[in-house]
N, C-alpha and C positions, 0 to 999 in steps of 0.2 A: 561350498564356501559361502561366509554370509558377506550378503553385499550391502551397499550404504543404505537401503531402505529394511532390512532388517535389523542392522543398529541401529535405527532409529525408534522402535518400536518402544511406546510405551512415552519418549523423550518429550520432551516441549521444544517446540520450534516459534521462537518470537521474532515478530516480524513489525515494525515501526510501520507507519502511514503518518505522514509528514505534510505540512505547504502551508499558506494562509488561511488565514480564515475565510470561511465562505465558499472553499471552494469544493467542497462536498465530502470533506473527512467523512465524516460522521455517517454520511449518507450512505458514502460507497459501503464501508463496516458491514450496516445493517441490511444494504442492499444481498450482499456477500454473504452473509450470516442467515440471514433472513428470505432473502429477496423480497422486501419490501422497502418501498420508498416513502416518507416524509417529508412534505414541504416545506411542515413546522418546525422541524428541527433545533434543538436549542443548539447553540455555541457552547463547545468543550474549553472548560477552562480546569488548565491542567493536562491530566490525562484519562481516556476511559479505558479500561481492555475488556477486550472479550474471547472467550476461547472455543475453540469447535472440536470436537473429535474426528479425526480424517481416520477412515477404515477401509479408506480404496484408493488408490492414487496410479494413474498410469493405466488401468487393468491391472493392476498387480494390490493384494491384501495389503495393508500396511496399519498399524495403529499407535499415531500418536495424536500428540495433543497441541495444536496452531493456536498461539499466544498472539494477538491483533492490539496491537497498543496505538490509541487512535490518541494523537498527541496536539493537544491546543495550537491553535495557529498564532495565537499573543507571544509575547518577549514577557511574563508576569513573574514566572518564576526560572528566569535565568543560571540559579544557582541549583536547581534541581533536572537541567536537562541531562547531565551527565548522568543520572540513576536512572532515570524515562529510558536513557539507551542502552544501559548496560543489560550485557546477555543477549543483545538483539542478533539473529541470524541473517536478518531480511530488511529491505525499506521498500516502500512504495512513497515518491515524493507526488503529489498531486499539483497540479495551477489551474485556473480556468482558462479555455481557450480565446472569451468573450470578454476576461479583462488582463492586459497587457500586464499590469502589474505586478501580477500574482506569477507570471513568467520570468518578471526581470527578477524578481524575488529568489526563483529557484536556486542562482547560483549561492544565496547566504542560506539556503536550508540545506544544500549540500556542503558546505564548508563545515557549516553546523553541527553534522552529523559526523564528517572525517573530524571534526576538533576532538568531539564529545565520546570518541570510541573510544573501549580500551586499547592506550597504543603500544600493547606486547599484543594484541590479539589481531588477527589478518582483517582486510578492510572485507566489508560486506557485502553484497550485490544490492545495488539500488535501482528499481524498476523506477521511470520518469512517466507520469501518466496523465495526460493531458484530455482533462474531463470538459463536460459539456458538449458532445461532438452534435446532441441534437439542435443545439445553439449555431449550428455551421453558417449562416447568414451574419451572425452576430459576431462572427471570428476575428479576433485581434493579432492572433499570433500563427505565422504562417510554417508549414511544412520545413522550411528550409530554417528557419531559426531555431527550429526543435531540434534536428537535423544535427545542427552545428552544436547545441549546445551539450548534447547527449555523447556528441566525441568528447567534445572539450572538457567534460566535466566525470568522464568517464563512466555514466551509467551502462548496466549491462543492454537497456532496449529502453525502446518509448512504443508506450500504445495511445489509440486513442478511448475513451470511453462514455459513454452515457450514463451515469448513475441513474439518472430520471428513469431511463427509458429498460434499464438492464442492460445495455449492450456492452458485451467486451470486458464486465467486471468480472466472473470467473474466471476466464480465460486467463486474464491477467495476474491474479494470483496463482492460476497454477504455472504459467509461467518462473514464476518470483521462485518457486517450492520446486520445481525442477533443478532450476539452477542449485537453490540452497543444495537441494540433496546431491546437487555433481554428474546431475543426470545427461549434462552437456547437450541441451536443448536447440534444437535447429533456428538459425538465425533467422525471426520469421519477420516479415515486415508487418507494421501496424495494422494491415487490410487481411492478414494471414493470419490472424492471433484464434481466429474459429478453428482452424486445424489441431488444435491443440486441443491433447485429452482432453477432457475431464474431470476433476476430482468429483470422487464419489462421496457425501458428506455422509454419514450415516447416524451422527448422535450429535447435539447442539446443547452446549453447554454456555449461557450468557453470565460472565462473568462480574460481582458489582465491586469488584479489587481495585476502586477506583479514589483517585484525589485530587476529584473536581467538583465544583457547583457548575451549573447551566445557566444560560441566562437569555432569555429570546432577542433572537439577531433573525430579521426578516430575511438577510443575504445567506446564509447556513440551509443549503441544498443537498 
């Protein structure tokens, strides 16, 4: 009998990366993509995507194609969020841990996100990821606020991550691609998230299906 990772084979699975600016869209992407980091990073304005070909997931064969839509953290083009999200499978919301604000913020990029779905199609899973963890001295937003707001607002999990450093950015998307695929992934806590396979990337496809310009922001990690 085929199961949900054989009807997948071949599909696109698009998945949003959401939150302010600055607080390492763009970074996690290419960390993820790449595993290479950037200090320089310019500021997405608009949207960038990029796409991967996954040909292993779990231990198990699988081939399709992970559509990463890394979406401007500006209000510029309000009238085109609803296109940025349609067909999305997945979200990854991002804040930094070292500025509060980008936390208090979460809950209008998750409203954002339930407004701007289509609303005949089921709500999505949105992973809450709370980057900078090498910044932990610098921390503004404590365990127990993330805590609270990850019930409250209904995200499937919260991890924490390093973009800078690599920590916890794969994991966390394969995370995110479990769930999509209904794989009914173990409730792991944020310190747990290394247990989790691995996706095996086998073919990197960078996509320039993009409508934005850049524009250097010293804050874009």
């Amino acid at each position: 009998m085929m199961n949900c990772l054989d009807r997948l084979e071949e599909e696109v699975i698009k998945i949003l990366v959401i939150g302010d600016a600055g607080v390492g869209k763009t970074s996690f992407v290419q960390r993820y993509v790449k595993d290479e980091f950037n200090k320089d990073y310019k500021c997405t304005i608009g949207f960038d995507s990029v796409n991967k070909i996954i040909k292993s997931h779990g231990g198990k064969p699988v081939n399709f194609k992970l559509q990463i839509w890394d979406i401007a953290g500006q209000d510029r083009f309000p009238l085109l969020t609803r296109s940025y999200y349609k067909y999305a499978r997945g979200c990854l919301l991002l804040f930094d841990i070292t500025r509060h604000q980008t936390f208090e913020n979460v809950s209008k990029w998750k409203e954002s996100l339930d407004k701007n779905l289509d609303p005949d199609s089921p709500a999505i899973p949105c992973l809450l990821v709370a980057n900078k963890s090498d910044k932990d001295s610098d921390r503004q937003v404590s365990y127990n606020e993330i805590e609270e707001i990850c019930q409250r607002l209904n995200f499937v999990q919260w991890t924490e991550t390093s973009v800078k450093a690599g920590t916890m950015v794969q994991e966390t998307v394969t995370y995110l691609i479990d769930v999509i695929l209904g794989n009914s992934p173990k409730d792991y806590s944020p310190s747990e998230f290394e247990h989790v396979d691995s996706v095996s990337l086998v073919d990197l496809e960078v996509s320039h299906n993009t409508n934005k310009r850049k524009t250097k922001c010293a804050a874009c990690r």
